[in-house]
Structures are given as structure tokens and as C-alpha cells.
N, C-alpha and C positions, 0 to 999 in steps of 0.2 A: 504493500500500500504506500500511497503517495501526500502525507500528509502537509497539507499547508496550516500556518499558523496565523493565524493576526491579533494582536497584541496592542493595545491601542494604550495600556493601563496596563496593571499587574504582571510588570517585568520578569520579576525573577522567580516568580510562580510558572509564568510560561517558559521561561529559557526552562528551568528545571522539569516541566512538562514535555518540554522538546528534545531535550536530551534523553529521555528517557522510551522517547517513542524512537528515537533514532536507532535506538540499539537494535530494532525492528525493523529497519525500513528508512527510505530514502524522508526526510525532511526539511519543509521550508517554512523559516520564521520572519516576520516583521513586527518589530519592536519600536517604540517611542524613544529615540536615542536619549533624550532626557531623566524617563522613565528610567532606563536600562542603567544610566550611569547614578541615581540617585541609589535605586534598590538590588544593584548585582556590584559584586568584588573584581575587580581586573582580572582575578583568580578563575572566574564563574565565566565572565566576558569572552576572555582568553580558550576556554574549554569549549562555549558554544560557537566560537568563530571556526575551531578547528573541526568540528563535528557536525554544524548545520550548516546549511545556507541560509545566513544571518544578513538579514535587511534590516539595514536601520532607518528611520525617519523623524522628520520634524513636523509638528503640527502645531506650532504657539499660533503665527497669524494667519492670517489668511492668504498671502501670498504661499506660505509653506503647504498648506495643504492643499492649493490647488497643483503643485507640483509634487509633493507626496503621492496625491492621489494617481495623479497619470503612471508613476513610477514603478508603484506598487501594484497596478494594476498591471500594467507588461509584465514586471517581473513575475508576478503569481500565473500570469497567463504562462508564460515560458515553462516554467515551472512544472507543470499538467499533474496537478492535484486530482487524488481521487476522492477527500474529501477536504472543506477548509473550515479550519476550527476555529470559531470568531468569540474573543472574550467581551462579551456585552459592557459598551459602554454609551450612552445615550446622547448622542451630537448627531448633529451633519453632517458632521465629516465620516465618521464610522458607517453611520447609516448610510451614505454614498458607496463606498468603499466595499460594503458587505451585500449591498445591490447587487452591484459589476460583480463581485465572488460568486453570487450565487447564478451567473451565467454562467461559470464556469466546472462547475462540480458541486454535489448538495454541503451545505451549509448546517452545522453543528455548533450552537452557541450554547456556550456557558454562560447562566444569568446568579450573578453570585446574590444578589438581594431581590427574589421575585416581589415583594413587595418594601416601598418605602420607608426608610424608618423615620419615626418623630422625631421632630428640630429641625434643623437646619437641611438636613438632607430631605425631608418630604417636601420643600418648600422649590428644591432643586429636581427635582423630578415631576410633580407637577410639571413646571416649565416644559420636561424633558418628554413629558406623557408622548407626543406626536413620534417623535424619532425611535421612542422604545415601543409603541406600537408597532409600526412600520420595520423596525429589527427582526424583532420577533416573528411578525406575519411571515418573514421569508425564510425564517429557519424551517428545514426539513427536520432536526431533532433537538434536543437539549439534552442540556449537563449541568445536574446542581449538586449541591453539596451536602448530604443528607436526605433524612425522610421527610423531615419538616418544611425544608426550602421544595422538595417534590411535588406536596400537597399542595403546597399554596400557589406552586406554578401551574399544577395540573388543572385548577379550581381557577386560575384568572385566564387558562386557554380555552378551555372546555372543546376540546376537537379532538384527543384522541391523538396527537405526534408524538413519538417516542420520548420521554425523559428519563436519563441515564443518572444513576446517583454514586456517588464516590465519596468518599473523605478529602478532606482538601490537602494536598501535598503539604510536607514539611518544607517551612521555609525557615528563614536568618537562622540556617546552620552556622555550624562554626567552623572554621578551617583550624589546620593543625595552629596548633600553639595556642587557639582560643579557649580552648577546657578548660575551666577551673571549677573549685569547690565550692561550692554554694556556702552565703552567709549565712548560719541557721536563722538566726532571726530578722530577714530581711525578706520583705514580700515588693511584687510589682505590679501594676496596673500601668500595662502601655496601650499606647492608640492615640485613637480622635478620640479627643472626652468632650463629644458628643451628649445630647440630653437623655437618650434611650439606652447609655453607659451605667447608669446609676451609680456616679459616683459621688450625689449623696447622701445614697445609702451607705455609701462604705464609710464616707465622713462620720455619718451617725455610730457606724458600728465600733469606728477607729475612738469616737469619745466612749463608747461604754468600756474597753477596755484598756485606755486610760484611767476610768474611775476605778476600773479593779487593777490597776497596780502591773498589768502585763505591760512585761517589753518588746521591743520592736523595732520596724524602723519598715516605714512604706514609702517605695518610689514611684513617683505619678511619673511616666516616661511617655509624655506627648505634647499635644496643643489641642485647643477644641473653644468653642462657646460654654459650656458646662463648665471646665476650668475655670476661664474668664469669669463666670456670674459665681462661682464660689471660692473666688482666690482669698477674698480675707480669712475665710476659716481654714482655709489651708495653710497660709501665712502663718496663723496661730498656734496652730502645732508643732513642736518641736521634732517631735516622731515622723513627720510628715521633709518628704524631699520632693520640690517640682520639678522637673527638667523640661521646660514650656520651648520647646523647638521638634524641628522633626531631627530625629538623631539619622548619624548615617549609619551604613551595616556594621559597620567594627563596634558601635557606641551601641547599638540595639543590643547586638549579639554579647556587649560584656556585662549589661543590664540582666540580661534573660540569664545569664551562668553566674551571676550574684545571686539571685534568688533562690529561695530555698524552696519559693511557691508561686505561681503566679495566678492573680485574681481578678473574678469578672462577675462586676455587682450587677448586671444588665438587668435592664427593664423590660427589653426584649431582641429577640436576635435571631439571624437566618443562618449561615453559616460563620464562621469565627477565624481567620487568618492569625490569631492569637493563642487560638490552642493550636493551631496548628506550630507556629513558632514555639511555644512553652514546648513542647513533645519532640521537637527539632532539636534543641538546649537541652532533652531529659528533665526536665521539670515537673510534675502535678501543677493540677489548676483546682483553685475553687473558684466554682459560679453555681450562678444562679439558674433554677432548674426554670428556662422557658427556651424557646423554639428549636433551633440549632442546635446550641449547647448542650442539649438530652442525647443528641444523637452520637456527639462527640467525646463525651465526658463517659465512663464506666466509674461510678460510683464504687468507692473502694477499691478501685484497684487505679485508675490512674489519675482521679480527683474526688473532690468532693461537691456534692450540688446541694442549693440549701433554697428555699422557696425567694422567689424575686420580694424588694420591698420592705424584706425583713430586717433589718438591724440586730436585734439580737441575737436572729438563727446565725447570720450571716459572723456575728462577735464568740459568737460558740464555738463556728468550726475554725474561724480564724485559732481561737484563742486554743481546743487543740492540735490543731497542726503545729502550731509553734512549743506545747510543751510534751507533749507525747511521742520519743522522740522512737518507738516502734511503728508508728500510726505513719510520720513522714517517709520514716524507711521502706517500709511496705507498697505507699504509694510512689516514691520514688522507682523500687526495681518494679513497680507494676508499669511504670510508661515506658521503662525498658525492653519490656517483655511484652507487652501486648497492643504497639501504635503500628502492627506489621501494615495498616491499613493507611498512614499515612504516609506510607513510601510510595515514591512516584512510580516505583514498576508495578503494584498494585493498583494503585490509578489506572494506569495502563491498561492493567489486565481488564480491569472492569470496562474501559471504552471502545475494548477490540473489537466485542461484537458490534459493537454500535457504528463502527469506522466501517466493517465488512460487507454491513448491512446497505447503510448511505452509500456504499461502494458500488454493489450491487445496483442499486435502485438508480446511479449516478450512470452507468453502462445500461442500463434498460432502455432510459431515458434517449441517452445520446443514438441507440441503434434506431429507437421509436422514430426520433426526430431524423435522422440519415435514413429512414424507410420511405417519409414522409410524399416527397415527390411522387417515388412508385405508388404509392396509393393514391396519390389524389390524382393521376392518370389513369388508374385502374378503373374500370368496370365494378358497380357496387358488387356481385360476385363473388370478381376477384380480391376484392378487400377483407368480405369475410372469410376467405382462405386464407389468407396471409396472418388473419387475427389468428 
């Protein structure tokens, strides 16, 4: 098989997606050169230039995309994809782009949020409604992440096209020499802190065990609106570290191998690029049992899940994971042992048939259409013979 990529957004999830179908078969990726150098290591860059046919592009203005487009459209043609794997992101320019693709061989997009989340991102999608319509209308299949993100794509398509579910690839591994031993008593909350992050709930949870006298030490490792509207009570606590920028991979990855846990107070969620990361680092997570994170999370063995909203539940499991120190241990070798699922050659295995199928249907297609002529000079007759 002949897989094409397009990567408009989530660099180093695709390069790592690419590489690992490559090992199968001829591949071709286009990446957002910006994208690529914010979220992959020269290390990663270096490894996918050697092994794919690695496209890079620019998309900030408008002049760039309308020469990206032309570009990438040759180059994908050249290419003769027998399926192209489009990582859903809601513009004009994508949606232009993933059009022309779908001339070309059927179309498999991955939608990592089938529905909006609250704050700032539902207000950005509204907007986006027209272009994510129109993406999706042309996919021949999808790819989510989970049973949760399934349901709720299944239930806004309602027609019956294939959706494929996976775990989401480990990402900000670490490269030699980045392993280290975790601070036992030091937890992490990275990301957009986002309003649908609930972090604060964690604030709340972070003061009850305060008032009992537990130690600690929580690093908030991101930027967001949420931060922003509760920096004073973050400020206030001594226990509490911000690091309000986006970090780059070296800074992520030494974040994730400080922790002894990493945690996720959400409010609500589809798929998680964060447990995916924590499981990448060998870390446990505790979160909050709503959408995604059920599907991700194995309760006792490679985190903990505690009801959304709650502050106390949420100051309970905090408080023992940090003194039970068989309880950490246990979860610790359980994400060793059992995240066989977020390894990208298991990705893989899960989207072959789905690749063999669109494959299929992609050569059906193209003979139907190359018959076409003969039949519409045929004698009706002879048309029903040839069906």
C-alpha cells in the first residue's frame, strides 16, 4: 500500500504515524514546516527525512498557501496514493487541499475532537462549522481515538462510513540521555488550560490538602484563558509552579520524567495527547472519569480516575498516590506493562484493514470510472452484462 499523509497540525504524532507505517510500505508525508520544527527533535526530523518522502510547507499567509496548495497537490499526485490520510483541521486551506486528495484516492480522516469543547475552542469552531462540514462530507472513513470520541462521531454522521478507533500514539518520548527518576512528590498538569481542563478543580483540591498538612509540589506546564482568569490563586500558593509559555520538546519531555504522576482534573474530554505523553515518559495519570479518559486510563493499573468536579475525591487520590509509596509503584510498572496499545505499530495494526479496504474501494472506483466510456456507448444490454 501507498500511503499518503497530510498533516496540517499534529506534527510529531504524524511523523511518528509515518514512520511506523513505513516499515510496511512505501510513504508520503506533508507536514507544516513550523509545526514540525516546534513539536519534533532534529533527532525525529532527521529519521523521517531518511525514511519518508517528507514534504514540508508553509501556511501562515495567504500568499503561502496558495503556493503550498499547488505544490502539494503535484507532489501527492506524483506520488499515486492508494489511500490519503488527512489529520482534521478546520480552515480553507485544509478543506481545499483535502478536496483535490480526494480526486485522487479515498480519503481517511482522523477527527481528534468530534465535538467542540467549552471556552474558547467552541467559540473557534462555531466559526469553523462550514469547513468541518465540508471535510468530513468527503471522507470515505475515519479515525478516532477511542470508544467515546466513536460514539459521538458516529451520532453527528449518522450514514453508516467506517470509523476506525485506536489509542492515540505515544508522543514527547525521550531520547537517550533524557530518562530520569521521577521527583516523588512532584505532580504535572501540562497543556492549554483551557476552561473544560478543570483546573479549578485541582486548585480546590491543591487547598484541601494544604489544610491537611500534605506535601508536594504541582507544575502547571502550559498557557491557556483558564490560567489567565485564575493566576492570583495560583500566585498564592507556594506548592504551586507556572510555567505560562509553550515549552519546546526537550522542556516538555524533562517536565513529564520529573513527575512522579501526571494529572487531569477535566470537565470533559475526547481523546487526550497527554496520556498519551504521561505513558510515553512511563508515568501514571490521574483524571477525571469523563469521555476519552475512560477509554485511556485502566484504573489500577496505569492511573487513577476519580469523578469530574470533585475536589475532595480528586485530594484523596492525589493525597495517596503521593504517600502510598506500593500504590505509585504498582501503577508505575503497570504503564510499563500494559500501554502495548499506544505504540504506533499497534496503531498501525488497527488501521491496516481500514487502509486495504479504502484501497480496494479506491481501484473499484478508478476501473468503474476507466469502464465508463464503454458503457455509455454501449447498448443498454450490453451495460447490464458488463455490471
Amino acid at each position: 500500500m501507498r500511503i499518503a499523509y497530510f498533516a496540517p497540525h499534529f506534527a510529531e504524532y504524524a511523523v511518528r504515524l509515518a514512520l511506523a507505517q513505513a516499515e510496511r510500505g512505501p510513504v508520503w508525508l506533508a507536514v507544516n514546516l513550523e509545526n514540525l520544527a516546534q513539536e519534533c527533535t532534529p533527532a525525529l526530523v532527521e529519521q523521517a527525512r531518511a525514511r519518508l518522502r517528507l514534504v514540508t510547507f508553509r501556511a501562515r499567509t495567504r500568499a503561502q498557501r496558495l503556493v503550498s496548495y499547488g505544490r502539494l497537490a503535484a507532489a501527492m499526485a506524483a506520488f499515486r496514493p492508494d489511500v490519503i490520510h488527512v489529520q482534521e483541521q478546520t480552515d480553507y486551506f485544509v478543506r481545499q487541499l483535502a478536496q483535490a486528495a480526494s480526486l485522487m484516492a479515498p480519503v481517511l480522516l482522523t477527527v481528534h475532537d468530534p465535538k467542540p469543547h467549552i471556552g474558547a475552542d467552541a467559540d473557534w469552531a462555531v466559526r469553523m462549522t462550514p469547513h468541518r462540514e465540508a471535510l468530513r462530507a468527503l471522507a470515505a472513513a475515519f479515525h478516532v481515538h477511542g470508544a467515546h470520541c466513536r460514539r459521538e462521531l458516529a451520532a453527528s454522521l449518522q450514514d453508516g462510513r467506517p470509523i476506525i478507533s485506536t489509542q492515540h500514539g505515544e508522543i514527547l518520548l525521550p531520547e537517550p540521555g533524557q530518562a530520569r527518576a521521577p521527583e516523588r512528590r512532584r505532580l504535572l498538569m501540562f497543556g492549554r488550560m483551557e476552561a473544560y481542563k478543570g483546573l479549578g478543580t485541582l486548585l480546590e483540591a491543591v487547598a484541601i490538602l494544604r489544610r491537611e498538612g500534605v506535601p508536594f509540589e504541582l507544575r502547571l506546564a502550559g498557557r491557556g484563558s483558564e490560567l489567565d482568569r485564575l493566576q492570583g490563586a495560583v500566585e498564592a500558593d507556594p506548592s504551586i509552579t507556572a510555567i505560562r509559555k509553550y515549552l519546546s520538546v526537550g522542556e516538555a519531555v524533562a517536565e513529564f520524567q520529573s513527575a512522579s504522576a501526571v494529572v487531569l482534573p477535566y470537565l470533559e474530554a475526547t481523546q487526550s495527547g497527554v496520556v498519551a505523553a504521561a505513558f510515553g515518559n512511563h508515568r501514571p495519570v490521574l483524571a477525571t472519569h469523563v469521555g476519552g479518559l475512560v477509554d485511556s486510563v485502566r484504573p489500577g493499573i496505569t492511573g487513577t480516575l476519580v469523578p469530574p468536579a470533585d475536589p475532595a475525591a480528586l485530594a484523596g487520590a492525589i493525597r495517596r498516590l503521593l504517600d502510598d509509596d506500593a500504590h505509585w509503584q504498582a501503577l508505575m510498572d503497570g504503564v510499563a506493562a500494559w500501554t502495548g496499545d499506544f505504540h504506533w505499530s499497534a496503531v498501525c495494526d488497527a488501521l491496516e484493514p481500514a487502509y486495504r479496504g479504502l484501497m480496494a474501494s479506491g481501484r473499484r472506483g478508478r476501473e468503474r470510472q476507466a469502464r465508463r466510456p464503454e458503457l455509455d456507448a454501449a447498448p443498454r444490454g450490453a451495460e447490464r452484462k458488463v455490471d
